[in-house]
C-alpha positions as CSV (number, residue, x, y, z in Angstrom):
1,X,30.7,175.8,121.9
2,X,33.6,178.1,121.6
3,X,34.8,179.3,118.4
4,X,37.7,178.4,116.9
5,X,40.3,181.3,115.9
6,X,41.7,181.1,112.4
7,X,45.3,180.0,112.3
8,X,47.4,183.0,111.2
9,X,50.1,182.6,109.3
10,X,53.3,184.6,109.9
11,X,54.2,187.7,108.0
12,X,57.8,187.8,109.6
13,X,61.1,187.1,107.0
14,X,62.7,183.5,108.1
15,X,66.1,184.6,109.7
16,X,65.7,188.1,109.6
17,X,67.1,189.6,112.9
18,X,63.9,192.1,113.8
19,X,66.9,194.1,116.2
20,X,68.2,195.4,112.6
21,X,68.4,199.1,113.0
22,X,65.9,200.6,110.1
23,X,61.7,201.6,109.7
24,X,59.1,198.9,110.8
25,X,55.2,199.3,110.5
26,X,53.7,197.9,113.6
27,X,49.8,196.9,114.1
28,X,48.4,196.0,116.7
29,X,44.1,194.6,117.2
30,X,42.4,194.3,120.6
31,X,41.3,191.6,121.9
32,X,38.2,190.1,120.1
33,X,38.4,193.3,118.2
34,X,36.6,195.1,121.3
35,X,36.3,198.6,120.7
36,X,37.5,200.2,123.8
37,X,39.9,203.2,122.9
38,X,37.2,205.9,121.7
39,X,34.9,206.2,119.1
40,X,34.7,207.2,115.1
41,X,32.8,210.7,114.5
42,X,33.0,212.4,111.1
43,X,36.4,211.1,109.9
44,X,38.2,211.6,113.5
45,X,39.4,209.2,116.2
46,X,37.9,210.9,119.5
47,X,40.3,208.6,122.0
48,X,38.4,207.7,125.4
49,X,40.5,207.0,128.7
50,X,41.7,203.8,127.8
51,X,42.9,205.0,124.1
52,X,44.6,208.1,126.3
53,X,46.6,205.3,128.2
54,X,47.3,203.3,124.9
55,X,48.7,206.8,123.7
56,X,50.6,207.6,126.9
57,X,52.5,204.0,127.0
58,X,53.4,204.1,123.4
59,X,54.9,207.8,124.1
60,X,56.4,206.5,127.4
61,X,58.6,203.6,125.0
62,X,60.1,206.5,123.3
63,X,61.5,207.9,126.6
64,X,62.3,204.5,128.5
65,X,63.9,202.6,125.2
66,X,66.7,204.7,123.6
67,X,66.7,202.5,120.4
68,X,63.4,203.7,119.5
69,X,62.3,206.5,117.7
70,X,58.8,207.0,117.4
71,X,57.3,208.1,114.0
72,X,53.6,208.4,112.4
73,X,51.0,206.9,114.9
74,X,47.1,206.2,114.8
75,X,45.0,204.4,117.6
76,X,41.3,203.8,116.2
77,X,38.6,201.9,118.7
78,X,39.8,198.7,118.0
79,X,43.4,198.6,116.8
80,X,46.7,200.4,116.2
81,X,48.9,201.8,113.8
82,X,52.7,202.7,114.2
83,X,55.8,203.4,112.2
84,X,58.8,202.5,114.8
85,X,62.7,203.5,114.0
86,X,65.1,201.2,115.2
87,X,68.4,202.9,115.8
88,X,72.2,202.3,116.3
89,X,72.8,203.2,120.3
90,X,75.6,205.2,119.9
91,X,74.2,207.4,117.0
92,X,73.9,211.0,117.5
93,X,70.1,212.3,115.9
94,X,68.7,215.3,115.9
95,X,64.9,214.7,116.4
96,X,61.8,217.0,116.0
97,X,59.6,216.3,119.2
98,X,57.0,218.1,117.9
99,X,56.4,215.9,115.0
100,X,56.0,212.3,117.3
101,X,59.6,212.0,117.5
102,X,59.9,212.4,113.5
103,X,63.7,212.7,112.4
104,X,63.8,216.8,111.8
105,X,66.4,215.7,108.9
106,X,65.3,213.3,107.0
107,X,68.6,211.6,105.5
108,X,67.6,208.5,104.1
109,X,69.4,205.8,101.9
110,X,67.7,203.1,100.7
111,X,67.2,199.4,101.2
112,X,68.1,196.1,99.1
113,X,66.4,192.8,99.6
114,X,65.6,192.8,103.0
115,X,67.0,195.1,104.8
116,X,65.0,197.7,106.2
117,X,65.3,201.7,105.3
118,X,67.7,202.8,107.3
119,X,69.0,206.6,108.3
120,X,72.6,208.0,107.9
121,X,75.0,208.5,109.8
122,X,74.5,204.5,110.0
123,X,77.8,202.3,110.9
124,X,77.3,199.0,109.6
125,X,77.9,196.2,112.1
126,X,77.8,192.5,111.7
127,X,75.1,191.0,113.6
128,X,75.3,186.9,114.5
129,X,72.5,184.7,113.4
130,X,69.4,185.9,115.6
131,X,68.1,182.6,117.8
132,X,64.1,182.6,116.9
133,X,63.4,181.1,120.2
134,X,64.9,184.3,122.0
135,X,64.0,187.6,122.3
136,X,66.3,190.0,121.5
137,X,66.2,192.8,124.4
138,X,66.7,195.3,121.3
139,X,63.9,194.4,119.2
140,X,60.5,194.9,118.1
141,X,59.2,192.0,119.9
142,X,60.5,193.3,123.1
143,X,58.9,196.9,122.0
144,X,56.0,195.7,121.3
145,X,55.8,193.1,124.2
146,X,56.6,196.0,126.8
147,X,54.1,198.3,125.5
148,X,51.2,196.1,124.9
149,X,52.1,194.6,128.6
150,X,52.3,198.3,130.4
151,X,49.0,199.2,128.9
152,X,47.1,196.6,129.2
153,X,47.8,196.5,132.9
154,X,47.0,200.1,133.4
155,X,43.7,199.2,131.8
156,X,42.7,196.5,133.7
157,X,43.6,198.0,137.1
158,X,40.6,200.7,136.1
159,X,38.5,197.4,134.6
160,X,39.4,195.9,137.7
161,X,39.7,193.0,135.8
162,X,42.9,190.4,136.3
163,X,44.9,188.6,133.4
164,X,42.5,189.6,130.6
165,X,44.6,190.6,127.6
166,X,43.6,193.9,125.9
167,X,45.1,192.6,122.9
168,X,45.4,189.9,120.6
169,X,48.3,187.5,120.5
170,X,51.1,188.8,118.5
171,X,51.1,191.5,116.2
172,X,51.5,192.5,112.4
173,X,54.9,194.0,111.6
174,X,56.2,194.8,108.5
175,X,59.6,196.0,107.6
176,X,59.9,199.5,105.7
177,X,62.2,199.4,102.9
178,X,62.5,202.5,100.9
179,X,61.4,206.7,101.4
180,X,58.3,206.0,99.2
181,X,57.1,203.2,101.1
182,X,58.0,205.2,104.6
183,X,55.6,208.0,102.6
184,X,53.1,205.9,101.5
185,X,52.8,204.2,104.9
186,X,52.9,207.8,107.2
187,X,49.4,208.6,104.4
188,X,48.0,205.9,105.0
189,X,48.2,206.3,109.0
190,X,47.1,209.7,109.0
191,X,44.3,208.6,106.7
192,X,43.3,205.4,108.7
193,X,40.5,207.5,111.0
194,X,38.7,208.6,107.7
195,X,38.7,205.9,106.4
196,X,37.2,203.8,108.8
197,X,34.7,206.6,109.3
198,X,33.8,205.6,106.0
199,X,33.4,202.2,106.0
200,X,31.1,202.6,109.2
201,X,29.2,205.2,107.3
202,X,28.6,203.1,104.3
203,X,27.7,199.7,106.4
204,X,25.2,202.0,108.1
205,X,23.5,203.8,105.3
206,X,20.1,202.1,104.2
207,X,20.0,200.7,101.0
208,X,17.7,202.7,98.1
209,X,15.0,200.7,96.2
């Protein structure tokens, strides 16, 4: 009998158009949670050759999408973390590429309601009411779309599998507001391999009478 998935209910804000320049925190799970991108070993993410192509594709969106910067990034064996700039085409950045595309100047202002933190200089531009049946070609659905899409057939091509998705349907995204969430959000990243380390370390430990 096959099992029945859990319907999930949407974390994405009703009319908010997901092409608006600013910070958005991105994960990602594999398919069936499989854990196929490396392996846990004392608090560090060891990546295997899929996890190298999962890390490849996601620095290859940088370079092929010129909307995008890339920020904080984790991949862990059965999932992914990302912080993801969206940015105004014609504005001029100054990036540190040694950092995973982190702005070298960090000039933030902040965010109201739901607007997204955002980096100056910023030129504000109206933006007509996004269509929720299309995908905007500036977005993080079409990011996320293209990456997922380019590494999962990389993948199977060394599986030798055809049409099996790497990844789950859809993805978590969650729209950064404010420096201290940005902060709290790059920590928590760069913590993520620990603490799952952790978690494994305590589900494996035998209990004491």
């Amino acid at each position: 009998m096959e099992k029945k998935l859990p319907s999930r209910k949407s974390t994405r804000l009703t009319g908010f158009d997901y092409s608006q320049p600013g910070a958005y925190f991105i994960t990602i799970r594999t398919n069936h949670e499989d854990k196929i991108f490396g392996h846990l070993f004392e608090g560090k993410m060891y990546l295997n050759e899929f996890g190298k192509i999962v890390k490849d594709e996601w620095l290859k969106s940088a370079e092929i999408r010129q909307e995008i910067i890339l920020d904080e990034f984790a991949i862990l064996p059965d999932h992914f973390h990302a912080i993801v700039w969206i940015i105004e085409s014609d504005s001029s950045v100054e990036t540190d590429q040694t950092v995973n595309g982190r702005f070298a100047n960090d000039r933030f202002v902040g965010a109201n309601g739901h607007s997204p933190l955002r980096f100056t200089p910023y030129t504000d531009r109206s933006n007509p009411k996004p269509n929720p049946f299309q995908m905007r070609p500036k977005s993080i659905s079409s990011l996320i779309t293209g990456f997922k899409s380019s590494a999962t057939t990389t993948i199977n091509k060394i599986r030798n599998f055809k049409k099996i998705s790497v990844w789950q349907r859809g993805f978590y995204d969650r729209i950064i507001r404010d420096e201290n969430e940005l902060n709290g959000l790059r920590q928590y990243i760069q913590n993520n391999p620990e603490k799952h380390w952790k978690q494994i370390n305590n589900k494996n430990r035998p209990n004491r009478a």
